[in-house]
Short mmCIF file of the C-alpha atoms (twelve columns), coordinates in Angstrom:
data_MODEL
# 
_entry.id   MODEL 
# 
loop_
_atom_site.group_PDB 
_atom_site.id 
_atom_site.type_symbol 
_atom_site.label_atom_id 
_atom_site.label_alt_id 
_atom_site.label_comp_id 
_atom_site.label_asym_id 
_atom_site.label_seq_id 
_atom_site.Cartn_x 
_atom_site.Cartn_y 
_atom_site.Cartn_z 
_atom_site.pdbx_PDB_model_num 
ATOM 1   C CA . UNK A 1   31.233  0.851   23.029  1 
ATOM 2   C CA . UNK A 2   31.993  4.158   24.408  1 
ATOM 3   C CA . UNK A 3   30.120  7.528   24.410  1 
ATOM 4   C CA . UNK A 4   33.405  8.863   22.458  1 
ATOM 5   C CA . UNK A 5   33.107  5.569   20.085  1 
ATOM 6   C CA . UNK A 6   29.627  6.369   19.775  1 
ATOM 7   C CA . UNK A 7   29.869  9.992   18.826  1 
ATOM 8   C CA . UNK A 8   32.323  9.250   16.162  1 
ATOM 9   C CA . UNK A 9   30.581  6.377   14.470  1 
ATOM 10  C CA . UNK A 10  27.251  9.187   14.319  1 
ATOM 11  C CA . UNK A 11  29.741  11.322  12.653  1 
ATOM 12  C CA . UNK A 12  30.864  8.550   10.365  1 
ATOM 13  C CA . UNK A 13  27.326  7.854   8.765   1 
ATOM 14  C CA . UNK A 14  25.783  11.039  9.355   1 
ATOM 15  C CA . UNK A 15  28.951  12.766  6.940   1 
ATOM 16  C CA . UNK A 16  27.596  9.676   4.277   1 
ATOM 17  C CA . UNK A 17  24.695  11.033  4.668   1 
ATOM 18  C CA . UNK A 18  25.423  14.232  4.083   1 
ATOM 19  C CA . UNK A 19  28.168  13.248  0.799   1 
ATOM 20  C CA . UNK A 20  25.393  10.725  -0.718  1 
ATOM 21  C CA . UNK A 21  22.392  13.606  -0.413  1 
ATOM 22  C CA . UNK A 22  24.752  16.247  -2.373  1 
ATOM 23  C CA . UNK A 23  25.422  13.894  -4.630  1 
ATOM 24  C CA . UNK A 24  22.117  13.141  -5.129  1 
ATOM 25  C CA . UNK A 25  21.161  16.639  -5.604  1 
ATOM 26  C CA . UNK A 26  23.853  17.308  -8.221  1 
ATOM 27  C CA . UNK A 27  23.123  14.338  -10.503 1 
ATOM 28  C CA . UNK A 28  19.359  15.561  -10.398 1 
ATOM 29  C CA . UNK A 29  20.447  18.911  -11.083 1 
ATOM 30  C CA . UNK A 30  21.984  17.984  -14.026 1 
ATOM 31  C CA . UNK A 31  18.915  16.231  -15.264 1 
ATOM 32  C CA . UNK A 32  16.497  18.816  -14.035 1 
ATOM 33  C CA . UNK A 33  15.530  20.200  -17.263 1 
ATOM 34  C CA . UNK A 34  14.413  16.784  -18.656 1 
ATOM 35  C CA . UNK A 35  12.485  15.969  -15.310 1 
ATOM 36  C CA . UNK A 36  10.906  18.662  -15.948 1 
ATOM 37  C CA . UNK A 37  10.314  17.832  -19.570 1 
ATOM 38  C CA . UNK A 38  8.619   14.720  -17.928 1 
ATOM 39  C CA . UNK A 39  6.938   16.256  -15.614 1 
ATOM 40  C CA . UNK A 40  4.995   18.794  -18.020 1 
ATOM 41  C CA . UNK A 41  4.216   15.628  -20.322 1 
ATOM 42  C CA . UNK A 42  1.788   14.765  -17.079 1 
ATOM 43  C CA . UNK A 43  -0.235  17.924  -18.080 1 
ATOM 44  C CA . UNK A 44  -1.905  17.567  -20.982 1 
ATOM 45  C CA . UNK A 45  -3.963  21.024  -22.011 1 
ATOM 46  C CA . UNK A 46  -2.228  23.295  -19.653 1 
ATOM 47  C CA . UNK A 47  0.832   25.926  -21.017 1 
ATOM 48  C CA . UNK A 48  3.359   26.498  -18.515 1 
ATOM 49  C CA . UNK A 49  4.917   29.929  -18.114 1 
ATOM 50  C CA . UNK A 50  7.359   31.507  -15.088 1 
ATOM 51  C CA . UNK A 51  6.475   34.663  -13.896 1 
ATOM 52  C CA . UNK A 52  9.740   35.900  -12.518 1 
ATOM 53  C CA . UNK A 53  13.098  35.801  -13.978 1 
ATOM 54  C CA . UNK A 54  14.645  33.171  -11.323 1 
ATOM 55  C CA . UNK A 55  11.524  30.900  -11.361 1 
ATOM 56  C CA . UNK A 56  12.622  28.229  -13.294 1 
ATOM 57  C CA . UNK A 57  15.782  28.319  -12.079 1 
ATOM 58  C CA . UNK A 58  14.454  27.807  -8.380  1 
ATOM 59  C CA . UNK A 59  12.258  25.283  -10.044 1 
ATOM 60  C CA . UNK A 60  15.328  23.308  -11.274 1 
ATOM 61  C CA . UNK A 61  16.545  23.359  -7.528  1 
ATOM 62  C CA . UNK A 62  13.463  22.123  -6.090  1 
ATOM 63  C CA . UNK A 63  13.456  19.547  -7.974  1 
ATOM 64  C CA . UNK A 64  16.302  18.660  -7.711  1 
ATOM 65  C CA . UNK A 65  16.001  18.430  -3.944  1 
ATOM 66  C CA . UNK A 66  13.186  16.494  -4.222  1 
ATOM 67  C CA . UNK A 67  14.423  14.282  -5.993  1 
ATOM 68  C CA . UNK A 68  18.288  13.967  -4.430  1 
ATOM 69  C CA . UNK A 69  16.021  13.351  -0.417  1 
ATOM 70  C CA . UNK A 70  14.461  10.255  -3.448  1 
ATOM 71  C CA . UNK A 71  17.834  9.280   -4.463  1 
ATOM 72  C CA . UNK A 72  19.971  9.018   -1.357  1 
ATOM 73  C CA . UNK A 73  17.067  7.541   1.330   1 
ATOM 74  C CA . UNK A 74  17.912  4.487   0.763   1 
ATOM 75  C CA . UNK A 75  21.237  5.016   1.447   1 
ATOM 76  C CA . UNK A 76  20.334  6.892   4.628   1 
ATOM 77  C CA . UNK A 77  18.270  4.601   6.039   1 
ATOM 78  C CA . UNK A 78  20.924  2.333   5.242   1 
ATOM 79  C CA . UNK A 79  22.954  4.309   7.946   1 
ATOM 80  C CA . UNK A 80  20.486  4.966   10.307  1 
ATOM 81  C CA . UNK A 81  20.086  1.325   10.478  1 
ATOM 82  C CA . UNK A 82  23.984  0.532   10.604  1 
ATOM 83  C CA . UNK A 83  23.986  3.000   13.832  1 
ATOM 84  C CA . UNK A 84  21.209  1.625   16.058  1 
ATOM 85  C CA . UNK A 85  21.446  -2.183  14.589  1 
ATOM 86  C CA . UNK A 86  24.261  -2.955  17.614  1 
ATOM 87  C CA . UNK A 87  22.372  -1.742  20.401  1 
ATOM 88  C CA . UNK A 88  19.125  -4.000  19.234  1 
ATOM 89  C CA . UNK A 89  17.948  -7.725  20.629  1 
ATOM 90  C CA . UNK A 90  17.597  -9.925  17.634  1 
ATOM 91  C CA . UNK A 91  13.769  -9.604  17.354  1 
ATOM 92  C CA . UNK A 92  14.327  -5.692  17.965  1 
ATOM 93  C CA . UNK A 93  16.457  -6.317  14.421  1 
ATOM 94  C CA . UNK A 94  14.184  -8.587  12.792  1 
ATOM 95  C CA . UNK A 95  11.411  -5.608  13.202  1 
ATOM 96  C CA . UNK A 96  13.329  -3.088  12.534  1 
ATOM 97  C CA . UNK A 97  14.330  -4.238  9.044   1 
ATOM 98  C CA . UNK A 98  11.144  -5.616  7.879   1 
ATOM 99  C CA . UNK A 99  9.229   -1.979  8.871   1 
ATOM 100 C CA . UNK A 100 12.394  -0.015  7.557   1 
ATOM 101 C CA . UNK A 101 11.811  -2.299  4.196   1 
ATOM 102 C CA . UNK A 102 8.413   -3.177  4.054   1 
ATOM 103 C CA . UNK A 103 8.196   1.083   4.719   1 
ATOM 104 C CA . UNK A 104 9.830   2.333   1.858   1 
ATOM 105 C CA . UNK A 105 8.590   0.037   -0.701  1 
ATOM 106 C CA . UNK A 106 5.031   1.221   0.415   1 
ATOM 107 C CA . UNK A 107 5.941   4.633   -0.117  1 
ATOM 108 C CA . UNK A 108 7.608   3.860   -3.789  1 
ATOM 109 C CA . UNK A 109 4.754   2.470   -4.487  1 
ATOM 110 C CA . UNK A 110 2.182   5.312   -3.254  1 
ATOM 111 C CA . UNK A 111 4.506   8.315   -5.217  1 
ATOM 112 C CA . UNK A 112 4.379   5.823   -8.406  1 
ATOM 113 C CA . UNK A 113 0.646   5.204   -8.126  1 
ATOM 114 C CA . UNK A 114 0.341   8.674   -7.469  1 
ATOM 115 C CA . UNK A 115 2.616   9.687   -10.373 1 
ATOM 116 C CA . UNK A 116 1.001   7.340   -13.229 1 
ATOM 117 C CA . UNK A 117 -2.569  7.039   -12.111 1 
ATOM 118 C CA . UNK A 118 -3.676  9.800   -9.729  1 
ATOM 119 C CA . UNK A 119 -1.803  13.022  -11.426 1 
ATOM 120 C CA . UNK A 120 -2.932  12.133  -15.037 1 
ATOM 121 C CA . UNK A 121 -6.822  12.229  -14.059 1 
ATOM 122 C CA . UNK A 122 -6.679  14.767  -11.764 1 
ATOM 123 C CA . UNK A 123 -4.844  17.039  -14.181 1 
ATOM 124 C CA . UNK A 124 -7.535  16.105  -16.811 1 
ATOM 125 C CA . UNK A 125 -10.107 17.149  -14.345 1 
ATOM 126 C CA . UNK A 126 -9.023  20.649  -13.776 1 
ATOM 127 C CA . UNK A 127 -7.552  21.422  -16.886 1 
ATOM 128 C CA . UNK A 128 -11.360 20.307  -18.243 1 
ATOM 129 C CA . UNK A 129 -13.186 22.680  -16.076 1 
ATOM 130 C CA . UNK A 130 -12.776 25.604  -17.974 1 
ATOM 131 C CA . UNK A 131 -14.872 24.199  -20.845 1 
ATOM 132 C CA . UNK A 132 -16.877 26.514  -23.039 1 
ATOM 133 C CA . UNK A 133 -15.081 29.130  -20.742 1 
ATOM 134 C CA . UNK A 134 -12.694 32.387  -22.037 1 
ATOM 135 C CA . UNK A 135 -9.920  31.514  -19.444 1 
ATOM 136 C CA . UNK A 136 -6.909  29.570  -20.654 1 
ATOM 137 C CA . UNK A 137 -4.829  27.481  -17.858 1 
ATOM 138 C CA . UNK A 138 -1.739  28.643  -17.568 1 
ATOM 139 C CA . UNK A 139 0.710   27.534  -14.818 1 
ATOM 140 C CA . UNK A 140 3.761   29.046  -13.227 1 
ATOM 141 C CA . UNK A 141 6.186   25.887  -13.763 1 
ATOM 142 C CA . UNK A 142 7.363   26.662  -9.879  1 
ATOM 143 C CA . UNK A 143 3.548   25.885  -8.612  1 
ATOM 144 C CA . UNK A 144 3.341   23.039  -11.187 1 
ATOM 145 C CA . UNK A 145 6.727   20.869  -9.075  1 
ATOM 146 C CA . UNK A 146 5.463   22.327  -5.912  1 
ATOM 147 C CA . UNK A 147 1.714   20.368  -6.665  1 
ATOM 148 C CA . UNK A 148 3.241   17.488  -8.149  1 
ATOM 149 C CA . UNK A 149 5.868   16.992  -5.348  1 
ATOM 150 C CA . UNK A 150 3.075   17.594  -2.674  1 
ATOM 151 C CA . UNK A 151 0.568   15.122  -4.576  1 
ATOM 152 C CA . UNK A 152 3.968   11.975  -4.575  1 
ATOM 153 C CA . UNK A 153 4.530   12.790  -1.002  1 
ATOM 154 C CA . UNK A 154 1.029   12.766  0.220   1 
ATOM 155 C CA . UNK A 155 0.154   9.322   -1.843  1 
ATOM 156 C CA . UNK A 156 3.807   8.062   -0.386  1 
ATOM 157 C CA . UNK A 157 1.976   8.867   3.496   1 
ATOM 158 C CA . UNK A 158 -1.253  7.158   2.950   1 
ATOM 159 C CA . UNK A 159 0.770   4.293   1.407   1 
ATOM 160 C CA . UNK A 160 2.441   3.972   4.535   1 
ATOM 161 C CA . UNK A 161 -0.547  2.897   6.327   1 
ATOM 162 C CA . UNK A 162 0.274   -0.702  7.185   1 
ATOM 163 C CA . UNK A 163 3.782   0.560   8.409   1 
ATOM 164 C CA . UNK A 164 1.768   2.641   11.194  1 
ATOM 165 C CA . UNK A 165 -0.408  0.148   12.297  1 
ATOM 166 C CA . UNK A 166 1.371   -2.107  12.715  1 
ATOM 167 C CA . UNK A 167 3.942   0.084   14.721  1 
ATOM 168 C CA . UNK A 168 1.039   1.287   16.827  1 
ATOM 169 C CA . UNK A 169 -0.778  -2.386  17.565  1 
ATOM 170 C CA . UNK A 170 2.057   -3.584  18.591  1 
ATOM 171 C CA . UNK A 171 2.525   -1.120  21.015  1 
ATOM 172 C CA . UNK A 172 -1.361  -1.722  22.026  1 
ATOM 173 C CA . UNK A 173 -2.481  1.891   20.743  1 
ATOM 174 C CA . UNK A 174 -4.414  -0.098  18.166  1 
ATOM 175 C CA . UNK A 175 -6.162  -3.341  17.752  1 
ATOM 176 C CA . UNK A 176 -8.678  -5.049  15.253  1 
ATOM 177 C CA . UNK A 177 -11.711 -4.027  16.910  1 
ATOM 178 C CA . UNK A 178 -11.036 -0.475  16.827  1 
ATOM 179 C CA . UNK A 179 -10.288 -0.558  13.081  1 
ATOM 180 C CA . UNK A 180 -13.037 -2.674  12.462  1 
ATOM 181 C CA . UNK A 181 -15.501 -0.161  14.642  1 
ATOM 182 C CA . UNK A 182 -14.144 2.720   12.327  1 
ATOM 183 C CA . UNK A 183 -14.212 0.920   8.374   1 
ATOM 184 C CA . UNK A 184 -17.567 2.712   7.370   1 
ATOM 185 C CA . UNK A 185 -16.100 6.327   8.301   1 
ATOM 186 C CA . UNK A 186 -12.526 5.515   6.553   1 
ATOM 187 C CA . UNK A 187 -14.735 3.771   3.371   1 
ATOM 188 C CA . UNK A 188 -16.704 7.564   3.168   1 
ATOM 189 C CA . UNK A 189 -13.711 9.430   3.706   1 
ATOM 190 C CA . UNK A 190 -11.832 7.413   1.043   1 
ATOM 191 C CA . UNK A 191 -14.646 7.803   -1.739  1 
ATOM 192 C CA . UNK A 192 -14.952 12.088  -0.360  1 
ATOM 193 C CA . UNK A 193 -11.339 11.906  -0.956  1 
ATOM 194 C CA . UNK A 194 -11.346 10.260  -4.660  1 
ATOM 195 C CA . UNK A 195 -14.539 12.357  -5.692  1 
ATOM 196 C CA . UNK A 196 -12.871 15.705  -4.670  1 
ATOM 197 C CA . UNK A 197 -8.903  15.116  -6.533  1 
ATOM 198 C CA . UNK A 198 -11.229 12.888  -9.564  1 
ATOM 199 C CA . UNK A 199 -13.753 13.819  -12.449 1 
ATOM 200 C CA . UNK A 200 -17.447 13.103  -11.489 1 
ATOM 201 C CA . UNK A 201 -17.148 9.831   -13.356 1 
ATOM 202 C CA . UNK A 202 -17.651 6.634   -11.066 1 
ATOM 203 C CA . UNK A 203 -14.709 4.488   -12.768 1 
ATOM 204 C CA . UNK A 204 -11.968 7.236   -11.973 1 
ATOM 205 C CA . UNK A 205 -13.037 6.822   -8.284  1 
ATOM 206 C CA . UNK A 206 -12.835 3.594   -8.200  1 
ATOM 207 C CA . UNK A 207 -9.803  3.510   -9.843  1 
ATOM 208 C CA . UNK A 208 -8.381  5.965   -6.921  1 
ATOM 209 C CA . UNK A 209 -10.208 4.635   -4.183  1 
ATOM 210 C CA . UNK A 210 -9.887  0.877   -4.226  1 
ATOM 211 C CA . UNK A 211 -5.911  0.949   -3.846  1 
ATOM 212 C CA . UNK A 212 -6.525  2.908   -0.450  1 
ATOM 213 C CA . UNK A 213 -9.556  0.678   0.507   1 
ATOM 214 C CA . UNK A 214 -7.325  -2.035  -0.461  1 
ATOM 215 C CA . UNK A 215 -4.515  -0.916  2.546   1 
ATOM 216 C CA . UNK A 216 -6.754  -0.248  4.674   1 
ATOM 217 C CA . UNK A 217 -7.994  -4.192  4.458   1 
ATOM 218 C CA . UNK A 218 -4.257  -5.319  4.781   1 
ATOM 219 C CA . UNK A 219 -3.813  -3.192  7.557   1 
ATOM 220 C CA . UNK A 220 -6.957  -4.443  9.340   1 
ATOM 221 C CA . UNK A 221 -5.162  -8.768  8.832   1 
ATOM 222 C CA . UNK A 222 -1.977  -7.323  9.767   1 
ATOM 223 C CA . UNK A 223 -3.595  -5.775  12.889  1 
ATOM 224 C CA . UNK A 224 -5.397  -8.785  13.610  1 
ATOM 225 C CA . UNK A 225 -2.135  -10.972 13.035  1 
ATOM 226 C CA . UNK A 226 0.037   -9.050  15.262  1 
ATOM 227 C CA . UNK A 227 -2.592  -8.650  18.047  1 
ATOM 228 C CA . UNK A 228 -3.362  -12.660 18.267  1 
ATOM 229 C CA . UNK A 229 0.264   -13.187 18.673  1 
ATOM 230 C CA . UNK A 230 0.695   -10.390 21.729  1 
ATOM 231 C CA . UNK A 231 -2.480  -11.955 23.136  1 
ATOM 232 C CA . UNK A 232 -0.873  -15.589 22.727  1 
ATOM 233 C CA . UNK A 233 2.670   -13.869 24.237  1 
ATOM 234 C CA . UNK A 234 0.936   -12.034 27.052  1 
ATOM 235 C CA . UNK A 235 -0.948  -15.595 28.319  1 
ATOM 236 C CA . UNK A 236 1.926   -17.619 28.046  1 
ATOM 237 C CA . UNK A 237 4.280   -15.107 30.138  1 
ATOM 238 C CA . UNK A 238 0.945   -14.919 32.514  1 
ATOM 239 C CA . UNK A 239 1.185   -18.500 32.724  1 
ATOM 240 C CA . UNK A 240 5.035   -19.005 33.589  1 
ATOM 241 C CA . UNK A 241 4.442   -16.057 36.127  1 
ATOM 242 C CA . UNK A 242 1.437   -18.354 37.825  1 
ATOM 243 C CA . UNK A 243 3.675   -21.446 37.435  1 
ATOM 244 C CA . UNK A 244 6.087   -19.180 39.782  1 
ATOM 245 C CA . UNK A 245 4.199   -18.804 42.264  1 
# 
């Protein structure tokens, strides 16, 4: 294929792209008021307010940004994969796809555990700290998506920890005995992690914690899958180079 060929079929997908993320946007525009709805129903004890006359209006847009980027990424990685899948070796393909995949169900899964586990308890928490206090919490609505977006996103990255080792053992920037060398410092920060964004109780840190300690142990047999089966690759090209000779 030529470099004019190529240019044109990057236009192609990246104007899909483009079509399917405005699209997006719009039908989550049109819904933002009752995502918010849902969204407030997360907060038991706090009152929402907006402190400026195009708040919740700029609210309604961030949201619905959010959530059009949520909406159309499948279909953009959909593209991104229809652009470089040509220029791949089979096995390049094969990879490609399962980490593409295997990447955004992880990070489904981390916004959604984040969403129905983690926001509930930590809202609980810091809407419970002003006990026997004068102060009422009230929350611009604007700061309310902004912490809730930032809390999906950041559970969606940790979730996406098998993805990355994976990537980087198989590249040799990682292996098992590195991981396994560094569990007790990830196991603390995990459990300093679920104590700080949890109540002081021990079952709410649990709850948060194991599903993290629980990736991190996948990640470890994934790590030590992947780096057997370089180490088995590596001895048998070693062995057809010394047959060579």
């Amino acid at each position: 294929m030529s470099l004019v060929s190529h240019l044109e079929e990057f236009r192609k997908r990246l104007v899909a792209c483009i079509i399917c993320f405005f699209a997006a946007v719009l039908i989550c525009l049109g819904q933002a008021a009752w995502l918010t709805e849902r969204l407030m129903e997360k907060a038991q004890g706090f009152q929402f307010v907006y402190i400026a006359p195009t708040e919740l209006v700029l609210s309604y847009v961030r949201l619905a940004l959010t959530g059009g980027v949520s909406l159309a990424c499948p279909v953009m990685l959909y593209q991104i994969w229809g652009f470089i899948r040509p220029g791949l070796t089979r096995r390049e393909r094969q990879s490609c796809f399962v980490i593409l995949t295997f990447g955004m169900l992880l990070f489904l899964i981390g916004a959604a555990f984040a969403f129905e586990i983690v926001l509930p308890i930590t809202l609980l928490f810091f809407a419970g700290m002003n006990a026997g206090q004068t102060i009422s919490p009230m929350v611009s609505i604007e700061s309310y998506i902004s912490f809730v977006s930032t809390t999906l996103v950041t559970f969606g990255i940790v979730f996406e920890l098998p993805v990355v080792v994976i990537m980087f053992t198989r590249i040799g920037l990682l292996n098992p005995a590195m991981l396994r060398k560094n569990r007790k410092y990830v196991i603390l920060a995990v459990f300093v992690l679920a104590a700080f964004i949890t109540p002081p109780d021990v079952t709410s840190q649990i709850l948060v914690a194991f599903p993290m300690l629980f990736l991190f142990e996948i990640s470890l047999l994934l790590s030590r899958i992947l780096f057997r089966k370089r180490l088995k690759r590596e001895m048998q090209v070693n062995g057809q180079e010394a047959g060579d000779v």
